[in-house]
C-alpha positions as CSV (number, residue, x, y, z in Angstrom):
1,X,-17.6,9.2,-14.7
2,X,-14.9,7.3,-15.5
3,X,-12.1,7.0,-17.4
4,X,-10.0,4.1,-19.5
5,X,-6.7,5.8,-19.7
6,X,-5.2,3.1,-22.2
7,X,-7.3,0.9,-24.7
8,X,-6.3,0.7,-28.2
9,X,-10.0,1.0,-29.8
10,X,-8.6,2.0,-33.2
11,X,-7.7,-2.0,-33.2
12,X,-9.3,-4.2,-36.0
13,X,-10.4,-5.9,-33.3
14,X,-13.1,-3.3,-33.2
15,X,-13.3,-2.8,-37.4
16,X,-17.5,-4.8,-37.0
17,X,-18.7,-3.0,-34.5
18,X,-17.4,-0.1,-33.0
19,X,-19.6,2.4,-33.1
20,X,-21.8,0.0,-30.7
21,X,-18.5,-0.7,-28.3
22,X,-18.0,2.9,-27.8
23,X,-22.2,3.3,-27.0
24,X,-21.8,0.4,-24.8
25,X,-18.7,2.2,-23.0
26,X,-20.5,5.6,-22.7
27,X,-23.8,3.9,-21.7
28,X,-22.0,2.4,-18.4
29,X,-20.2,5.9,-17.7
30,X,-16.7,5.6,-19.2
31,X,-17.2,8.7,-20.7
32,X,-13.4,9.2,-21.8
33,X,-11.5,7.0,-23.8
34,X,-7.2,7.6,-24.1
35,X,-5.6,5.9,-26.8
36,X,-2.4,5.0,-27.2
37,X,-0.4,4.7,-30.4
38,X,1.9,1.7,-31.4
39,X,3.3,1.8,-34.8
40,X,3.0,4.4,-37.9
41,X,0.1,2.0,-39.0
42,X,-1.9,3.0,-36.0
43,X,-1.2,6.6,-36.3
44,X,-4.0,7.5,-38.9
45,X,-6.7,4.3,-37.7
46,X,-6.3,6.4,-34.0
47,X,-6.9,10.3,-35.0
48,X,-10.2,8.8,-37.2
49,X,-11.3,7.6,-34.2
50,X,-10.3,10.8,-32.8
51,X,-12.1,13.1,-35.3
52,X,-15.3,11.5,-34.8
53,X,-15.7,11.8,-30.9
54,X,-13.6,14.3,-30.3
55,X,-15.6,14.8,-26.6
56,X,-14.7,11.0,-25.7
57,X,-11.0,9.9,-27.8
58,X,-8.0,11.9,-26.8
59,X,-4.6,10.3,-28.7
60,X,-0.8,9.9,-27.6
61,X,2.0,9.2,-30.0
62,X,4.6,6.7,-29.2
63,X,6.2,3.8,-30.4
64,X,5.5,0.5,-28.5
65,X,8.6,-1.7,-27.9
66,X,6.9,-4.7,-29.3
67,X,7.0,-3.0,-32.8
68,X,10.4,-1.8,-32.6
69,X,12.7,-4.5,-35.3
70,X,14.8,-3.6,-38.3
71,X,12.7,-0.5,-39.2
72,X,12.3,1.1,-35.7
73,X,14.8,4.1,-36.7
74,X,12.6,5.1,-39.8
75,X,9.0,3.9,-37.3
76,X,10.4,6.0,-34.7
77,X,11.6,8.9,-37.0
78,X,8.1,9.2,-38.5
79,X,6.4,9.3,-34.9
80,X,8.7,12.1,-33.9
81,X,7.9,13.9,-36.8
82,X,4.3,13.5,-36.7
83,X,4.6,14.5,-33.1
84,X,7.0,17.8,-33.3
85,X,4.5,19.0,-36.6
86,X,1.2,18.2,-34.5
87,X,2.1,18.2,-30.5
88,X,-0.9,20.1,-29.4
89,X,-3.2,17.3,-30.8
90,X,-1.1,14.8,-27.8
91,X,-2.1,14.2,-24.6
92,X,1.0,12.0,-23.9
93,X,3.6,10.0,-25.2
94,X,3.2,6.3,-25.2
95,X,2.9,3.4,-25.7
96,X,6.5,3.5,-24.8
97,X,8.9,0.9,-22.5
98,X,10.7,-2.5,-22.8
99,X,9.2,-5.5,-23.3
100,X,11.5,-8.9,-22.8
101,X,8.8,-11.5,-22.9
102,X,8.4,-12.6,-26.6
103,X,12.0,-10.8,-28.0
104,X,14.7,-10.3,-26.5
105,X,16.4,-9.6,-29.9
106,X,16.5,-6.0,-30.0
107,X,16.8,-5.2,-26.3
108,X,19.6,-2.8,-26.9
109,X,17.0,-1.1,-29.5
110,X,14.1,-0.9,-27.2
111,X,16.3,1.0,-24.7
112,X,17.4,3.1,-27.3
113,X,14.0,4.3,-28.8
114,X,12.3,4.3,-24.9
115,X,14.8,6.8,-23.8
116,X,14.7,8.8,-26.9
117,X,10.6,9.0,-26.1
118,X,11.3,9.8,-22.6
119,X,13.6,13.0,-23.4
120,X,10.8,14.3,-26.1
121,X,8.2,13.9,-23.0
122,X,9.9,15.6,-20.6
123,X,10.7,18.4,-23.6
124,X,7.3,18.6,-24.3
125,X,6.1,18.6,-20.6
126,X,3.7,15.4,-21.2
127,X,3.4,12.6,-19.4
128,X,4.3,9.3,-20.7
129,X,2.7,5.7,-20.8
130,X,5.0,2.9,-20.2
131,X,4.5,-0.9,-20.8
132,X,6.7,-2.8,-18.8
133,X,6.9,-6.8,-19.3
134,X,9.6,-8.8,-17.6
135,X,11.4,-5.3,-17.3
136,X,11.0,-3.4,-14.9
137,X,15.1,-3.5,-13.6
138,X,15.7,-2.0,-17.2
139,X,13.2,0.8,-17.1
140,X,14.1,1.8,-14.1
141,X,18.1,1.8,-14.8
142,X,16.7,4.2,-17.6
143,X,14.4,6.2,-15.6
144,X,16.6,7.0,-12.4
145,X,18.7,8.7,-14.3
146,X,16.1,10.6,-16.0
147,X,14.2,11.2,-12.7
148,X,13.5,14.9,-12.2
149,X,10.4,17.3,-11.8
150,X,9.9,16.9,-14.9
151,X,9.4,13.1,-15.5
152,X,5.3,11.8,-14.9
153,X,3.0,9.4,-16.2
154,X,1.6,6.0,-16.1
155,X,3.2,2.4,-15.7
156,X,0.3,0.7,-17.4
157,X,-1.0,-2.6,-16.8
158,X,0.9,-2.8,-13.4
159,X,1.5,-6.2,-12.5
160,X,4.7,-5.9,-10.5
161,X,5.4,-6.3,-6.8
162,X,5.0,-3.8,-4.0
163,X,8.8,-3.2,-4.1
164,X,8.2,-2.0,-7.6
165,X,5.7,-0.1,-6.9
166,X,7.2,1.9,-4.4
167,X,10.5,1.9,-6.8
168,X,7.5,3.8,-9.8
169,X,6.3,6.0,-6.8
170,X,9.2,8.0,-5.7
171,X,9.7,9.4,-9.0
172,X,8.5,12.6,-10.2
173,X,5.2,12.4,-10.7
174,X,3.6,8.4,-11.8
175,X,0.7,6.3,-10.9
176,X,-0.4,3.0,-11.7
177,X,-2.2,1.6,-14.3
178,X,-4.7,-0.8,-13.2
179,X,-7.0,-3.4,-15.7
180,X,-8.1,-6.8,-16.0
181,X,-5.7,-8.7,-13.9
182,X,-6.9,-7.6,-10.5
183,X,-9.6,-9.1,-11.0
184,X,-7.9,-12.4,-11.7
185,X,-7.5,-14.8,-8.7
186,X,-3.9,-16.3,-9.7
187,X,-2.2,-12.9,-10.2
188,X,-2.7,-12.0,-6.7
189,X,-2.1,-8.0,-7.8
190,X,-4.8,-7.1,-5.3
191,X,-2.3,-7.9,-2.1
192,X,0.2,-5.6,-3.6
193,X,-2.4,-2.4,-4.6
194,X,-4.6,-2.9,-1.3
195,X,-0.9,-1.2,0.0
196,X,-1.2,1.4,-2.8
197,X,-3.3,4.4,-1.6
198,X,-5.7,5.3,-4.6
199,X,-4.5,8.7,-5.3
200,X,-1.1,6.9,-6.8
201,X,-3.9,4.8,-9.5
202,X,-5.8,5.1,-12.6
203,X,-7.9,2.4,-14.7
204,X,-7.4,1.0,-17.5
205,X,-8.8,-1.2,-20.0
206,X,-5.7,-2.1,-22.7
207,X,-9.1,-3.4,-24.7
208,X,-9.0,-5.3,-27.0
209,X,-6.6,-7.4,-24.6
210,X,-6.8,-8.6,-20.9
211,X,-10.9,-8.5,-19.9
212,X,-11.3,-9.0,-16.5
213,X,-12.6,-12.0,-15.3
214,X,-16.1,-12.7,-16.5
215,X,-14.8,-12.2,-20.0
216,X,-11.6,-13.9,-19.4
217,X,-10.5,-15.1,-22.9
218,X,-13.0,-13.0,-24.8
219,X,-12.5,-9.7,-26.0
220,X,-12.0,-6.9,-23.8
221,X,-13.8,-3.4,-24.4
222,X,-13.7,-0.5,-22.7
223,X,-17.5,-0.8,-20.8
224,X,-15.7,-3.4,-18.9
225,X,-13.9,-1.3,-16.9
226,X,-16.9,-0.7,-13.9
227,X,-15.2,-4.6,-13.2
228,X,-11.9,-3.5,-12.3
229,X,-13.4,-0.2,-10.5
230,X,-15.9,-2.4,-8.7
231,X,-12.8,-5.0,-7.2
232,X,-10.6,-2.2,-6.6
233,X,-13.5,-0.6,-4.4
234,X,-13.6,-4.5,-3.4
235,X,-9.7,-4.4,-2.6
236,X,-9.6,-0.9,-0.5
237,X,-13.1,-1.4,0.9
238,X,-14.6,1.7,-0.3
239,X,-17.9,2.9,-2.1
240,X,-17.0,2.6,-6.0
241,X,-18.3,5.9,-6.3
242,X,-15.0,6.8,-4.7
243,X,-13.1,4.7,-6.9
244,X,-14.7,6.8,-9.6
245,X,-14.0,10.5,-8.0
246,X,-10.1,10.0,-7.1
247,X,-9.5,7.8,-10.3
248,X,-11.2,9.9,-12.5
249,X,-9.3,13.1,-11.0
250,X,-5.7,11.8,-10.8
251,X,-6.2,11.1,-15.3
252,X,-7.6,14.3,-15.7
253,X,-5.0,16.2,-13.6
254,X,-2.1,14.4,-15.1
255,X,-3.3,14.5,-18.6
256,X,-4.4,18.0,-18.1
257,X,-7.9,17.3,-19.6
258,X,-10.9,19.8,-18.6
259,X,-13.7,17.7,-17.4
């Protein structure tokens, strides 16, 4: 079995064939799909999703930095809400972080509202799911002073350096999420996680974005993922059936999910 800790199939992206994707997804063993939220818009297209395979989808609540503008104290207010009324529905909280690359225009905001998720997590003993884009120093100003037993979760879509990595390692409890972009030949993340033993990762899909390489500017799904557990085998010279047993338990131990 495996598992895509982070793909967003509630997506339009998805809104022609779904039902098929997820077939396709259970047919080459991904046989449990985590979904993180982004926005109040998301909220209700996700627990759908939820409702009807509610052996397969399991749902976080977050906010996503790249959705946090003029309206992310009212976004964020709504997501707490809908997280305090329903917590035991939530595996996680997430999609949280920074994220510099497109907008820098309400840094100070991001910071804000990624903190304030943080706090809720660690009162709510979840894990969280961060999303990290050209800022990394300003998560971890954020986290090392949040860093206790408490704190655990996922830096999705890692794509940082080793230094990093080891930076995301020494706190509490957190592993790396790994997708598409090993498996691209440019992004040379494969010398960084051949140094990463693989109890510190998990997969991930982040469908409908970044496919690995034979779909490389196509949509990604989540039945992709055998790609990135095939190079990661590739990368630590290992069976993928072992990729598939340690990656599989480190999810379902940090997410506390009964296989």
């Amino acid at each position: 079995m495996l598992i895509d800790t982070h793909t967003h199939l509630y997506s339009e992206e998805f809104e022609q064939d779904r039902t098929e994707m997820i077939e396709r997804a259970l047919k080459n063993g991904v046989e449990k799909l985590l979904l993180p939220n982004i926005d109040v818009e998301s909220i209700q297209p996700m627990l759908d999703l939820v409702e009807k395979y509610p052996t397969h989808c399991y749902p976080m609540m977050g906010l996503h930095p790249g959705y946090i503008k003029e309206d992310w104290e009212s976004q964020l207010a709504q997501i707490e809400s809908e997280f305090r009324n329903n917590s035991s529905k939530y595996i996680a909280i997430g999609e949280i972080g920074m994220d510099l690359y497109w907008d820098k225009t309400f840094v100070k905001e991001q910071a804000i509202a990624f903190e304030r998720q943080v706090l809720l997590a660690k009162e709510f003993d979840l894990p969280i799911i961060i999303h990290a884009r050209e800022a990394f120093d300003e998560i971890f100003e954020i986290l090392d002073q949040l860093n206790d037993e408490k704190l655990k979760g996922i830096f999705h879509c890692f794509t940082g350096n080793l230094e990093q990595a080891n930076h995301i390692l020494k706190y509490g409890d957190f592993l790396l999420g790994i997708g598409g972009v090993l498996t691209y030949k440019k992004a040379a993340l494969d010398e960084v996680i051949q140094h990463i033993d693989l109890q510190h990762l998990v997969l991930e899909t982040d469908a409908p974005y970044l496919p690995p390489a034979p779909y490389r500017g196509k949509r990604n799904e989540s039945s992709y993922l055998v790609y990135t557990a095939e190079k990661l085998a590739d990368v630590h010279q290992v069976k993928l059936t072992e990729v598939e047993r340690i990656t599989t338990e480190n999810a379902l131990q940090l997410f506390n999910i009964k296989n």
